[in-house]
MOPAC internal coordinates of N, CA, C and O (Angstrom, degrees):
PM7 1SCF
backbone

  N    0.0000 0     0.00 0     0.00 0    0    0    0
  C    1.4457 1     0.00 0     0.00 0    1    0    0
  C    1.5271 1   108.41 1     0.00 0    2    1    0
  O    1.2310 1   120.83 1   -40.83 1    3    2    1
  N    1.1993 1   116.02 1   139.17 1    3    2    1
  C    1.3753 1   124.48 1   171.56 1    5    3    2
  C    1.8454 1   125.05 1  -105.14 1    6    5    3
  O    1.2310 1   117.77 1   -38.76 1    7    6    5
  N    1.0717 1   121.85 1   141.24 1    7    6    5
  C    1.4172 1   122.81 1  -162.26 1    9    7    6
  C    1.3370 1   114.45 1  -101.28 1   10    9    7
  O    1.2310 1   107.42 1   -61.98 1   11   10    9
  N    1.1688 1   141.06 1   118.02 1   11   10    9
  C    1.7484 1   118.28 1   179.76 1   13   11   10
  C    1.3164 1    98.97 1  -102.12 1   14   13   11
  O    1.2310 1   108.35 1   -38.08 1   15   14   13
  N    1.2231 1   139.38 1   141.92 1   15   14   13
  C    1.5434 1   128.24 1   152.05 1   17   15   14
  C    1.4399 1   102.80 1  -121.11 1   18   17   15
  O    1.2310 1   124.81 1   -55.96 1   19   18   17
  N    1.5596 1   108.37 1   124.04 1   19   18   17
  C    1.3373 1   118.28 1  -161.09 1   21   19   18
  C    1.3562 1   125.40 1   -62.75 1   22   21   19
  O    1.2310 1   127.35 1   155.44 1   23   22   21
  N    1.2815 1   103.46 1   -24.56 1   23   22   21
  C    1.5791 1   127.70 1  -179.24 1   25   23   22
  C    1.6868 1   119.85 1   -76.52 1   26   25   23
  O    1.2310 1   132.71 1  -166.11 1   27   26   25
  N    1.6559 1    93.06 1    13.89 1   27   26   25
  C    1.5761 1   107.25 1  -155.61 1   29   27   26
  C    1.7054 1   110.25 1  -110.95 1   30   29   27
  O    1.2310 1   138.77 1   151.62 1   31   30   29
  N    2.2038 1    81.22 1   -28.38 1   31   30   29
  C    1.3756 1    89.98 1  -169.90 1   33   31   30
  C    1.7153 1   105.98 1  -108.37 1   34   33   31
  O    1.2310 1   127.04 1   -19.11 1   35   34   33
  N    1.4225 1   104.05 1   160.89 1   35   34   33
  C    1.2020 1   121.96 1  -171.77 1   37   35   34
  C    1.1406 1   117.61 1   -71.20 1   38   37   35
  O    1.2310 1   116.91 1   -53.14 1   39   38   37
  N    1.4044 1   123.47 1   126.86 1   39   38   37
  C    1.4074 1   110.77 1   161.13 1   41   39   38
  C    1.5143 1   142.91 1   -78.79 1   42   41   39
  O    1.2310 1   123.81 1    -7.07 1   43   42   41
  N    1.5725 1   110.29 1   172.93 1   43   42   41
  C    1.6456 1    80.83 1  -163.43 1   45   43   42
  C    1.9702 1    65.29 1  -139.25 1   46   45   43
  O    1.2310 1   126.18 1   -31.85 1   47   46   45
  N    1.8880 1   105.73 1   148.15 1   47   46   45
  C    1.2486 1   102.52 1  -172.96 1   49   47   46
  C    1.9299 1   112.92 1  -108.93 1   50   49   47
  O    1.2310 1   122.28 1    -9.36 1   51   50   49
  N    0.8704 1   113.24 1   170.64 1   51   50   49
  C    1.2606 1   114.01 1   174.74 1   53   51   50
  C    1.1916 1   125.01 1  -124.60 1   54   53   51
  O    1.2310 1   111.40 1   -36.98 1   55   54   53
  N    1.6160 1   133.80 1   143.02 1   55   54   53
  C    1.3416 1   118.77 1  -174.21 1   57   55   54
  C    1.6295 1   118.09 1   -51.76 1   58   57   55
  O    1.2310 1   123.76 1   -30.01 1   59   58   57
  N    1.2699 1   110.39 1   149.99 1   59   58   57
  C    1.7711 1   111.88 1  -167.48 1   61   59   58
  C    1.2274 1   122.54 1   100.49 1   62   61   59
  O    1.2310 1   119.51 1   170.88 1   63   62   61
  N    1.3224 1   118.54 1    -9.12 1   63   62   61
  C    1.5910 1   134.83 1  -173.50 1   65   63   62
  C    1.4964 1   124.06 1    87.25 1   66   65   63
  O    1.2310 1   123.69 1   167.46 1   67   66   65
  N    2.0182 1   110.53 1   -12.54 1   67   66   65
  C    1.5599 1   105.95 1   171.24 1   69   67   66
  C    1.4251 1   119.35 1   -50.11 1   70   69   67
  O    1.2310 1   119.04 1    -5.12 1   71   70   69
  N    1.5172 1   119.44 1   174.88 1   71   70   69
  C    1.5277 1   128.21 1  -159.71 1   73   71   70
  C    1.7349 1    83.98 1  -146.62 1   74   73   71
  O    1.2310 1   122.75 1   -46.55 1   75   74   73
  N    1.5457 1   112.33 1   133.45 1   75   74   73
  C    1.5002 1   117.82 1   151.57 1   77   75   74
  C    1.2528 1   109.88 1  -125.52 1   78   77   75
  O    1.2310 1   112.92 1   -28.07 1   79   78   77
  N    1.3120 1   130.98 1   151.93 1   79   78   77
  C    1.2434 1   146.24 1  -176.23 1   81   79   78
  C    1.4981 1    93.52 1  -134.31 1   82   81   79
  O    1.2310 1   121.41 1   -53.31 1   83   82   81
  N    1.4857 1   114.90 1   126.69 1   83   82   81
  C    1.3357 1   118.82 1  -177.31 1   85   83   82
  C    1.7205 1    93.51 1  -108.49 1   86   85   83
  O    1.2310 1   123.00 1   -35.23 1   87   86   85
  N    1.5125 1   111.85 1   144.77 1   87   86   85
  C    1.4550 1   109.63 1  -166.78 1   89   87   86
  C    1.1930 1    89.30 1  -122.16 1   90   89   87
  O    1.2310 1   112.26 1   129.20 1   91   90   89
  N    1.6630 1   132.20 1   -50.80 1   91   90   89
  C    1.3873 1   124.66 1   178.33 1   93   91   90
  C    1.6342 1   106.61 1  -100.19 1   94   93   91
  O    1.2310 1   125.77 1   -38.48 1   95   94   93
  N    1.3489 1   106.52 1   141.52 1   95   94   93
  C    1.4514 1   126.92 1   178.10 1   97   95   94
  C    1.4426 1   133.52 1    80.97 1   98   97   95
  O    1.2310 1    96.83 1    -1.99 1   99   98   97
  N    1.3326 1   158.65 1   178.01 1   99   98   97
  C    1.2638 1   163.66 1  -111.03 1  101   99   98
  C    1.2801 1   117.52 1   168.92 1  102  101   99
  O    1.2310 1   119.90 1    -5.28 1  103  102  101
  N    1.6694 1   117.80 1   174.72 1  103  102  101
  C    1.3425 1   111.22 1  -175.25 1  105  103  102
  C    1.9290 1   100.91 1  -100.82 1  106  105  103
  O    1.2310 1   125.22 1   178.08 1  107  106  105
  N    1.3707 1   107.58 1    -1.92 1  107  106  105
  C    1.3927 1    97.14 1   173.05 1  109  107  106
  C    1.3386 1   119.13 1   -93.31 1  110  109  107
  O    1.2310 1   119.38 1  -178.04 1  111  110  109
  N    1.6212 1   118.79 1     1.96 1  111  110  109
  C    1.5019 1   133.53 1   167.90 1  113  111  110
  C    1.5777 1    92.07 1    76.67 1  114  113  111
  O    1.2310 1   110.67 1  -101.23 1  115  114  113
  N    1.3972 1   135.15 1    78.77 1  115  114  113
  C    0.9410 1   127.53 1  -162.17 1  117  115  114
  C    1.5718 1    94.48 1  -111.02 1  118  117  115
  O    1.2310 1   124.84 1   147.92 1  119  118  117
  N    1.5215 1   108.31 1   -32.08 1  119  118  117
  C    1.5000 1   111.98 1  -176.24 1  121  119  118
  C    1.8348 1   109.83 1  -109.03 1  122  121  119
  O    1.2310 1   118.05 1   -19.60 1  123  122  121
  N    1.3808 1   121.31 1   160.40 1  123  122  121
  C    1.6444 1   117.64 1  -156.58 1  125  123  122
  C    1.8486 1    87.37 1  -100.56 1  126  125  123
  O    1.2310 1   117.21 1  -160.80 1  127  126  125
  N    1.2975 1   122.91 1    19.20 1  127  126  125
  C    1.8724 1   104.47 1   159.59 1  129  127  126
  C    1.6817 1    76.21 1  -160.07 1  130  129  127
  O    1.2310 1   130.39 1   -13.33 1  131  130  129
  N    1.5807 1    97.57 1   166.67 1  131  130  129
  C    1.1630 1   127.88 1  -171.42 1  133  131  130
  C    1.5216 1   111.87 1  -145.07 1  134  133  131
  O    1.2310 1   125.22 1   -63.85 1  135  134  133
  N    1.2701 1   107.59 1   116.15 1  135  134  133
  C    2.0834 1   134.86 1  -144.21 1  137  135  134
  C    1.5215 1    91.10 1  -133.60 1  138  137  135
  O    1.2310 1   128.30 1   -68.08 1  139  138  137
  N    1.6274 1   101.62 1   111.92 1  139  138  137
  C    1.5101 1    96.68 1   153.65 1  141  139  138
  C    1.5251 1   102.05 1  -147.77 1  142  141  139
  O    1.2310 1   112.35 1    23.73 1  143  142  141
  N    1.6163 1   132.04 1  -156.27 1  143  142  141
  C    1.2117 1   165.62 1   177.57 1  145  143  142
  C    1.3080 1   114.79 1   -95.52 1  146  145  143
  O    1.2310 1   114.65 1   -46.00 1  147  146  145
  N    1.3890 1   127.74 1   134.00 1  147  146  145
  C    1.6098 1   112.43 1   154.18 1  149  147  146
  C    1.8306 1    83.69 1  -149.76 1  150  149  147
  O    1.2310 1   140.97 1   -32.40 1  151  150  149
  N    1.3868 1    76.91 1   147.60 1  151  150  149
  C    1.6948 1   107.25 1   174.11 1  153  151  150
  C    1.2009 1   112.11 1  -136.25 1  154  153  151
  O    1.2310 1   128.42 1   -77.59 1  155  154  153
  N    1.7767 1   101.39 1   102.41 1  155  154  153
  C    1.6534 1   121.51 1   168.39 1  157  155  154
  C    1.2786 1   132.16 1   -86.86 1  158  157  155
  O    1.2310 1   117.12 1   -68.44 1  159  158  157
  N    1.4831 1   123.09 1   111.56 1  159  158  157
  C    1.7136 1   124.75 1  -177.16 1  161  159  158
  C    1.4333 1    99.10 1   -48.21 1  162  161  159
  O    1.2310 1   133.86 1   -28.44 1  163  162  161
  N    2.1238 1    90.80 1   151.56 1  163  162  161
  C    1.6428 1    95.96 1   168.45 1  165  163  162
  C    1.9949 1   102.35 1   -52.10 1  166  165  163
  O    1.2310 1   135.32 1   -22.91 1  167  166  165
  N    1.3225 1    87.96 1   157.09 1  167  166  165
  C    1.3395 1   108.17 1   171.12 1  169  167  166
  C    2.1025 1   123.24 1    90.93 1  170  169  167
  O    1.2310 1   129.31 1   161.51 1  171  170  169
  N    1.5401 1    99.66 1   -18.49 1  171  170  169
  C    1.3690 1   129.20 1  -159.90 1  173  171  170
  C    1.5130 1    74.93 1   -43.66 1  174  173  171
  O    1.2310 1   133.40 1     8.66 1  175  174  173
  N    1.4520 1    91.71 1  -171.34 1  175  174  173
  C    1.6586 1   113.64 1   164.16 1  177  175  174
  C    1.6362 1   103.02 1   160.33 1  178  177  175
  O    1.2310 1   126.79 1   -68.68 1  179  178  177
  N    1.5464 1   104.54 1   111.32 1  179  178  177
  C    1.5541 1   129.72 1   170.67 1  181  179  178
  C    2.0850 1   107.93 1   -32.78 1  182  181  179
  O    1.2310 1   108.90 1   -60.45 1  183  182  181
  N    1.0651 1   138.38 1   119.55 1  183  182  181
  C    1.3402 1   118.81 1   125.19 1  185  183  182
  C    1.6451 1   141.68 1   -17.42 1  186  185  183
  O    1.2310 1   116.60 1   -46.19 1  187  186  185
  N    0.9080 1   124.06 1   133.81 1  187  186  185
  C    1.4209 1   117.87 1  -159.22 1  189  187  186
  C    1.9221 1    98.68 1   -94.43 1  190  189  187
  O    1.2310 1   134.07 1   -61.54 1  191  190  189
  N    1.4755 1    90.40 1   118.46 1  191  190  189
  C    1.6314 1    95.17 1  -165.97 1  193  191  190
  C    1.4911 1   100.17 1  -159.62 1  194  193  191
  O    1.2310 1   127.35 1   -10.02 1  195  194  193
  N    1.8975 1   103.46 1   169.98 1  195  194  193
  C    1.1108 1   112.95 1  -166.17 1  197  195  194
  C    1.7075 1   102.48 1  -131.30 1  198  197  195
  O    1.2310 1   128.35 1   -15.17 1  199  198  197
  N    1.4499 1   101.53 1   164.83 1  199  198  197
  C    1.7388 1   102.15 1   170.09 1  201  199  198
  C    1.2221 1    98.17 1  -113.05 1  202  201  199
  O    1.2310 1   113.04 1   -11.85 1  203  202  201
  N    1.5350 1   130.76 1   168.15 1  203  202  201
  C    1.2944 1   127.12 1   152.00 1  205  203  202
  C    1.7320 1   124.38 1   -99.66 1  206  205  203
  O    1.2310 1   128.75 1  -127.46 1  207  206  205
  N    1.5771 1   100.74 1    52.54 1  207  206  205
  C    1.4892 1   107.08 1   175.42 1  209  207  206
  C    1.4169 1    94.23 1  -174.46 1  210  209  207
  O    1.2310 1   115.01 1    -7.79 1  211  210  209
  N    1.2716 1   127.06 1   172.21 1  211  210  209
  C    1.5256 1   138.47 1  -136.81 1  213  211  210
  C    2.2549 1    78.63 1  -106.37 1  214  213  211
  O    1.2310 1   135.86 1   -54.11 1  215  214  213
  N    1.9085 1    86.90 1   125.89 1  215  214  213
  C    1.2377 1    87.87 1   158.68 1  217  215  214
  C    1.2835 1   120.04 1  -124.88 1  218  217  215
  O    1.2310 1   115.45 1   -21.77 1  219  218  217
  N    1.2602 1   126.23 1   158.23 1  219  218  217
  C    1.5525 1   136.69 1  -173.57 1  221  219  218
  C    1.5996 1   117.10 1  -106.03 1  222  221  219
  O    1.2310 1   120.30 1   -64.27 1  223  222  221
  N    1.1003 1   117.04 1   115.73 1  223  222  221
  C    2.0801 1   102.40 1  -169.68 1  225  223  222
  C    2.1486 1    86.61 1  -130.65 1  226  225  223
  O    1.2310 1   135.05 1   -53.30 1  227  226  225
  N    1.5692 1    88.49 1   126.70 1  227  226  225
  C    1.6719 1    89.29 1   177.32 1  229  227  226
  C    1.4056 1    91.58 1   -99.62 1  230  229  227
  O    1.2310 1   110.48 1    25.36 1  231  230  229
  N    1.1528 1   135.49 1  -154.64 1  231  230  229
  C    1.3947 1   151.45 1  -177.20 1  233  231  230
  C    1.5201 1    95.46 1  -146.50 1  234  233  231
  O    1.2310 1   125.66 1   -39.07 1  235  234  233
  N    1.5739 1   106.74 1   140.93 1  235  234  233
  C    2.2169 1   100.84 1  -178.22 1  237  235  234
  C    2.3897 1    67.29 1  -133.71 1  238  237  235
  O    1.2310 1   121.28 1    87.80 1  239  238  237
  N    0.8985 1   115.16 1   -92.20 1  239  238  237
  C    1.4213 1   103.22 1  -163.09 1  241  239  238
  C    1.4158 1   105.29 1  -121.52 1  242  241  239
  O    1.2310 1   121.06 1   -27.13 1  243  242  241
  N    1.4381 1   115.58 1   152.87 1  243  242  241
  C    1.0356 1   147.70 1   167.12 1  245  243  242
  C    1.4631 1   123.33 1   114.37 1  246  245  243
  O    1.2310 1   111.05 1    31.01 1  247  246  245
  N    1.4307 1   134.45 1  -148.99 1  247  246  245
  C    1.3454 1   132.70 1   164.28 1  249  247  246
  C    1.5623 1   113.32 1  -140.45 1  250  249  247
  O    1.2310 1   121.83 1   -15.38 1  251  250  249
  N    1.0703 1   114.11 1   164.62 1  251  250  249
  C    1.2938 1   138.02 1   178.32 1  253  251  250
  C    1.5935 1   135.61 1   179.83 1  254  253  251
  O    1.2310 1   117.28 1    14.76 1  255  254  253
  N    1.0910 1   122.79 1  -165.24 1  255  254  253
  C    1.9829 1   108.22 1  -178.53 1  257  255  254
  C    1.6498 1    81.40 1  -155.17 1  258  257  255
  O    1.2310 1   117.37 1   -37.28 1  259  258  257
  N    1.5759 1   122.61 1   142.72 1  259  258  257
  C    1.3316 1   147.23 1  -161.99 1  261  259  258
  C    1.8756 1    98.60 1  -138.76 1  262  261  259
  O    1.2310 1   132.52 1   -30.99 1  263  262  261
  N    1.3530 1    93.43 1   149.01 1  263  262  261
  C    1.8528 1    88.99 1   167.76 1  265  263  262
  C    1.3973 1    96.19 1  -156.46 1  266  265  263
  O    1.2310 1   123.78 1    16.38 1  267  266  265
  N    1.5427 1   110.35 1  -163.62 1  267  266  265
  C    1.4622 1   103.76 1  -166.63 1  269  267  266
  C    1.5216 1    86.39 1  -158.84 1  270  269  267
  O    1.2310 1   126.20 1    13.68 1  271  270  269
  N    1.4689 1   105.69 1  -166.32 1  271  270  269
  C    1.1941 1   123.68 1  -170.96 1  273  271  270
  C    1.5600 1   106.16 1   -85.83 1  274  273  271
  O    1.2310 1    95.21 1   -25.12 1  275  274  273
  N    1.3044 1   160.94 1   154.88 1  275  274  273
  C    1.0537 1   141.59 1   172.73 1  277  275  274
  C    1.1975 1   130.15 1    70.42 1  278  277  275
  O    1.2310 1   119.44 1   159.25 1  279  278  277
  N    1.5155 1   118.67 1   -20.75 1  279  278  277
  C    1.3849 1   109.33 1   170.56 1  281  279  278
  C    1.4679 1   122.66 1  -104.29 1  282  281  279
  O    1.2310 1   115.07 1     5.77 1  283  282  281
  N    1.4011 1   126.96 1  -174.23 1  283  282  281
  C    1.6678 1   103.86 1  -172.19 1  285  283  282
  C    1.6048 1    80.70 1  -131.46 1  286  285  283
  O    1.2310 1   145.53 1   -17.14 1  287  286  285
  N    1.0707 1    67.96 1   162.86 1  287  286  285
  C    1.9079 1    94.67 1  -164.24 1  289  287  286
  C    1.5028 1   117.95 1    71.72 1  290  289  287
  O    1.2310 1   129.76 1    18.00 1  291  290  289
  N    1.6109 1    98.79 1  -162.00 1  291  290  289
  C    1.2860 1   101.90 1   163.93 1  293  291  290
  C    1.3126 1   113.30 1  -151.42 1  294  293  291
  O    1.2310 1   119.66 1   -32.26 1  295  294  293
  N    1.5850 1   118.26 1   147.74 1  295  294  293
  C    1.4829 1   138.01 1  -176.70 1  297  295  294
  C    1.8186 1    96.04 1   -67.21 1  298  297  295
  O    1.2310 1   139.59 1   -47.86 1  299  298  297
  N    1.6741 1    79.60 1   132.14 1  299  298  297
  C    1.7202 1    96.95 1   150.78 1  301  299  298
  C    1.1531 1   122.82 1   -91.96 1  302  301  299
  O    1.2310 1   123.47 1   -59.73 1  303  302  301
  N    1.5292 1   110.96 1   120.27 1  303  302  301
  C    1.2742 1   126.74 1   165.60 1  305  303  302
  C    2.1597 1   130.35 1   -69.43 1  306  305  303
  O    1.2310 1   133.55 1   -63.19 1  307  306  305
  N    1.2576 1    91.41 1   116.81 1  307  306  305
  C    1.3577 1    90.95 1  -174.00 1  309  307  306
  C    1.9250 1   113.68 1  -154.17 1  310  309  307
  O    1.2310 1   118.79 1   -28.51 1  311  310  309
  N    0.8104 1   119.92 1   151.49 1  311  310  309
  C    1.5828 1   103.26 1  -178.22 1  313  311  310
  C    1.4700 1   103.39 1   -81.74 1  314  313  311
  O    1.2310 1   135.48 1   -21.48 1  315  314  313
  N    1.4097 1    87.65 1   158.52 1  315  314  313
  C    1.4779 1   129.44 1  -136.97 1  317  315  314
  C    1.9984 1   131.28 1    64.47 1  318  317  315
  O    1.2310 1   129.76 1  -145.78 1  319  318  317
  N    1.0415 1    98.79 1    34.22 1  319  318  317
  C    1.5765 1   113.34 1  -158.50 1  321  319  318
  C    1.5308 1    99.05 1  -119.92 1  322  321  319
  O    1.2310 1   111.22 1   -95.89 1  323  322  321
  N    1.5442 1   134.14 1    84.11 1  323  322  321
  C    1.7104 1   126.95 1  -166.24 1  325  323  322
  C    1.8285 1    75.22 1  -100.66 1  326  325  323
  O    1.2310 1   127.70 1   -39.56 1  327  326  325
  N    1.4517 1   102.79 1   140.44 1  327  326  325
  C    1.6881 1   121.57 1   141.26 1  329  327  326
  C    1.2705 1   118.84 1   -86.99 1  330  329  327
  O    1.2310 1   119.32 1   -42.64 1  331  330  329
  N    1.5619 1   118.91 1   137.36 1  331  330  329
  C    1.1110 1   110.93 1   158.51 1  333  331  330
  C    1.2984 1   123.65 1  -123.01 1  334  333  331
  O    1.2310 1   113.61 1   -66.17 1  335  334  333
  N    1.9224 1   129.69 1   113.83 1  335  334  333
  C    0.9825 1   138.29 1   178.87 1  337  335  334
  C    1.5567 1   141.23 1   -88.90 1  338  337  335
  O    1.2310 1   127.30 1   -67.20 1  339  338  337
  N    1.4738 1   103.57 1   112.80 1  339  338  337
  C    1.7316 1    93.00 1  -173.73 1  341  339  338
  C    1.1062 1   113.25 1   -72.03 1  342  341  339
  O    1.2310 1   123.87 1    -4.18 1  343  342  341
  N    1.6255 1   110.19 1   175.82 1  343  342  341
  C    1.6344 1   121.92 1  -161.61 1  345  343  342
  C    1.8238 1    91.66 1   -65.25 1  346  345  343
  O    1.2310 1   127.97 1    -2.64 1  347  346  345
  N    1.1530 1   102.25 1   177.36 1  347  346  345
  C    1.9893 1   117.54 1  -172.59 1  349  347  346
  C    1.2456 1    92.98 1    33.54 1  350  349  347
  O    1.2310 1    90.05 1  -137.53 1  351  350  349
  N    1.4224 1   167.11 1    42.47 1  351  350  349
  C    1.3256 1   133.81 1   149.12 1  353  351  350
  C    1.5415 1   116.53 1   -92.78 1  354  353  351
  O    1.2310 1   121.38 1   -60.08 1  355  354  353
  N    0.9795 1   114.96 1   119.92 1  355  354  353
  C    1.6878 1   132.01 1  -156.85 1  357  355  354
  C    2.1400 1    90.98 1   -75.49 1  358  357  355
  O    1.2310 1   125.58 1   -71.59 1  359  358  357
  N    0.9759 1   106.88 1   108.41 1  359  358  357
  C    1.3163 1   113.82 1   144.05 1  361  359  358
  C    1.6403 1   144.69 1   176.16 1  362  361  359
  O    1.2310 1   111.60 1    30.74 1  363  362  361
  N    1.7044 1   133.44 1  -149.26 1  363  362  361
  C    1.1082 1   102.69 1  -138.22 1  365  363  362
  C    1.6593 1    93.81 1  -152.28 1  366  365  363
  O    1.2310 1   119.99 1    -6.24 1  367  366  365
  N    1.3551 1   117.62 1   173.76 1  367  366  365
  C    1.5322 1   112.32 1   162.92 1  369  367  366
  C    1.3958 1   107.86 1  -148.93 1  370  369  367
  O    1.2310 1   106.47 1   -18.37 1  371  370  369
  N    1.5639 1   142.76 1   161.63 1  371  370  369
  C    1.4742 1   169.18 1   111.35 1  373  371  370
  C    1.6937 1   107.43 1   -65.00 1  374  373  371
  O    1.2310 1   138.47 1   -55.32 1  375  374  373
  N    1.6726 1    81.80 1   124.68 1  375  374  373
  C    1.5801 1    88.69 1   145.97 1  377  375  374
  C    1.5087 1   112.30 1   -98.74 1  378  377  375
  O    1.2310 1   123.25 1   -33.64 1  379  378  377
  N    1.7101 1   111.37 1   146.36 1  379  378  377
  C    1.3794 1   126.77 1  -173.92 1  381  379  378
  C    1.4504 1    96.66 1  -135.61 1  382  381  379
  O    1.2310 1   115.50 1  -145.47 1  383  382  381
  N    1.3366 1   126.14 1    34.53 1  383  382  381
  C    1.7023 1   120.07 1   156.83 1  385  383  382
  C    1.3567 1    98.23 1  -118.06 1  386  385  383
  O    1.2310 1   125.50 1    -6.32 1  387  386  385
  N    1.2337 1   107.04 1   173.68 1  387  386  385
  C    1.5545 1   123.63 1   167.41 1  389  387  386
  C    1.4761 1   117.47 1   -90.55 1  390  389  387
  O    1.2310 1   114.34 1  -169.72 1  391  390  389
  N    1.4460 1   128.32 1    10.28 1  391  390  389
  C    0.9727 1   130.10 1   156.90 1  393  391  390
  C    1.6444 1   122.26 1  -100.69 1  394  393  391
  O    1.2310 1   114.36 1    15.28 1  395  394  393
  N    1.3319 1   128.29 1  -164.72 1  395  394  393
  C    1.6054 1   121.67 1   160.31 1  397  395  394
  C    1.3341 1   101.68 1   -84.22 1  398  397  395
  O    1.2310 1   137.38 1   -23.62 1  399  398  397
  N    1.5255 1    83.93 1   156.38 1  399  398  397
  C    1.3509 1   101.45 1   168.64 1  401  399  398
  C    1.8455 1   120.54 1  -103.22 1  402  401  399
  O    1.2310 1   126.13 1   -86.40 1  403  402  401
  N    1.4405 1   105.83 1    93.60 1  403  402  401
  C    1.9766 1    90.35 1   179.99 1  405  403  402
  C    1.0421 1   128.13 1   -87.48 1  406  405  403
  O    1.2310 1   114.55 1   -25.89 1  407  406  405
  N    1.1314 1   127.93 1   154.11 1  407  406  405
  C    1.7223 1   125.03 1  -165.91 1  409  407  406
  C    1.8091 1    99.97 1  -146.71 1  410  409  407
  O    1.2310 1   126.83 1   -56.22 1  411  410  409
  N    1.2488 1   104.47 1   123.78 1  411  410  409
  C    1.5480 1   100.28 1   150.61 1  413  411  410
  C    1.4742 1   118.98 1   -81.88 1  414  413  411
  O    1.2310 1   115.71 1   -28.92 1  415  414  413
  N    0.9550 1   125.75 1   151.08 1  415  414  413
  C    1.6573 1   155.76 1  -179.82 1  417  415  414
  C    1.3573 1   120.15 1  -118.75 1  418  417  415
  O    1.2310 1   121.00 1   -60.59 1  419  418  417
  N    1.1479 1   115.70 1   119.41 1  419  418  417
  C    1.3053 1   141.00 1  -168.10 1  421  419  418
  C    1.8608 1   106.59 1  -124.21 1  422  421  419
  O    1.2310 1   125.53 1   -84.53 1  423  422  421
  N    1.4997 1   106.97 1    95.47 1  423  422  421
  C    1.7223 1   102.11 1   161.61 1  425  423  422
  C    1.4626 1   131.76 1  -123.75 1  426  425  423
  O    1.2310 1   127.69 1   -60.12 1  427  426  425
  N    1.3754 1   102.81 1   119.88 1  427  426  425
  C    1.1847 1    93.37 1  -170.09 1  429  427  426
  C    1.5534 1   130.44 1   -81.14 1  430  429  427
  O    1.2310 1   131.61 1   -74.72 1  431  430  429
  N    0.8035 1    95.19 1   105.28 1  431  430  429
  C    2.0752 1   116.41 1  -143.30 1  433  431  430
  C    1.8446 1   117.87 1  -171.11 1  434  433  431
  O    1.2310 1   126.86 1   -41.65 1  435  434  433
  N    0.7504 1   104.41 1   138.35 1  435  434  433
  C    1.8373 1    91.16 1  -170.89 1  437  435  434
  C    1.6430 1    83.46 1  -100.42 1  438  437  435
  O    1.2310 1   108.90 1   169.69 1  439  438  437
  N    1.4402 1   138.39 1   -10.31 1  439  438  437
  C    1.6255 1   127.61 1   149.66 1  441  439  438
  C    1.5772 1   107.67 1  -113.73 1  442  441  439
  O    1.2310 1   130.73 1   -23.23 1  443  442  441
  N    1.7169 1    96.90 1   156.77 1  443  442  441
  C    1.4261 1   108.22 1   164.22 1  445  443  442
  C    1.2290 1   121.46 1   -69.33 1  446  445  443
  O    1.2310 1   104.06 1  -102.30 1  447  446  445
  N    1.0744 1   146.99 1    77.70 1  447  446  445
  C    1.4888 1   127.33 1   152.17 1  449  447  446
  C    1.3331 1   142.90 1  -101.77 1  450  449  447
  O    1.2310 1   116.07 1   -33.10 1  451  450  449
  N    1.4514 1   125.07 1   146.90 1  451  450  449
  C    1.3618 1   145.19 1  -137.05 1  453  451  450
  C    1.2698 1   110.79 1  -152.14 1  454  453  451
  O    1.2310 1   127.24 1   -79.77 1  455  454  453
  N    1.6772 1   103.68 1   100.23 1  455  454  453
  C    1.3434 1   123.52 1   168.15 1  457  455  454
  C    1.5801 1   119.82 1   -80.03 1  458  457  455
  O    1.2310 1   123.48 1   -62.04 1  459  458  457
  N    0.9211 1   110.94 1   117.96 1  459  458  457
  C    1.7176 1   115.92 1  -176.32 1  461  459  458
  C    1.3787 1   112.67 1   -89.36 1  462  461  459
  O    1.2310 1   111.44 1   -76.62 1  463  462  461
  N    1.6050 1   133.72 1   103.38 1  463  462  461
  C    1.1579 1   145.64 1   158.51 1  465  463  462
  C    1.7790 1    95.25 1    -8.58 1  466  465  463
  O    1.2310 1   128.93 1   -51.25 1  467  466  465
  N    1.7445 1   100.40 1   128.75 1  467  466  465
  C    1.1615 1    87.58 1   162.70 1  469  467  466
  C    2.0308 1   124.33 1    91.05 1  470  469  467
  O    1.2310 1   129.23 1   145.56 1  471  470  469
  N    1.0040 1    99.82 1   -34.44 1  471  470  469
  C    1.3914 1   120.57 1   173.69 1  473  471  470
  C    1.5226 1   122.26 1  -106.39 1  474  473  471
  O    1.2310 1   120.10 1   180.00 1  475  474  473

């Protein structure tokens, strides 16, 4: 068994000021999904993009509203609230509290990758 303690691992930042901490997996794809953390400042807001494999995003604290390609409107973000995204579906999230917004991430992928609408 292996132990993560989150506070252990490094963060890696993203433009906008979010933070991910990846807890499961590596850059040599050592494990078959790849599980981390991201914590988005009020105001953040995702690029509108896709993976090419099914991703999973729970909500642990804060708020926000997410949408996607194909659907109308947009989901409120709040904990207890998991998305589940199929492979190519282009989309995105805002935080709209004054706190962060944290999310676990779930890819099923032994790497992260992230196609950016547009790019």
């Amino acid at each position: 068994m292996k132990v993560v303690h989150h506070a252990a691992v490094a963060e890696e930042r993203f433009p906008g000021g979010a933070t991910y901490r990846t807890l499961v997996g590596d850059e040599e794809g050592s494990t078959p999904l790849r599980t981390g953390i991201q914590v988005s400042p009020p105001g953040y807001e995702t690029p509108e993009h896709s993976h090419p494999y099914v991703e999973v995003i729970t909500v642990l604290e804060g708020t926000g509203e997410a949408w996607a390609e194909g659907e109308d409107g947009t989901v409120a973000l709040e904990p207890g609230v998991t998305l589940i995204l199929p492979p190519g579906q282009r989309h995105g999230f805002r935080v709209t509290g004054e706190v962060p917004l944290k999310t676990l991430g779930v890819h099923a992928s032994p790497r992260r990758i992230v196609n950016i609408a547009g790019e």
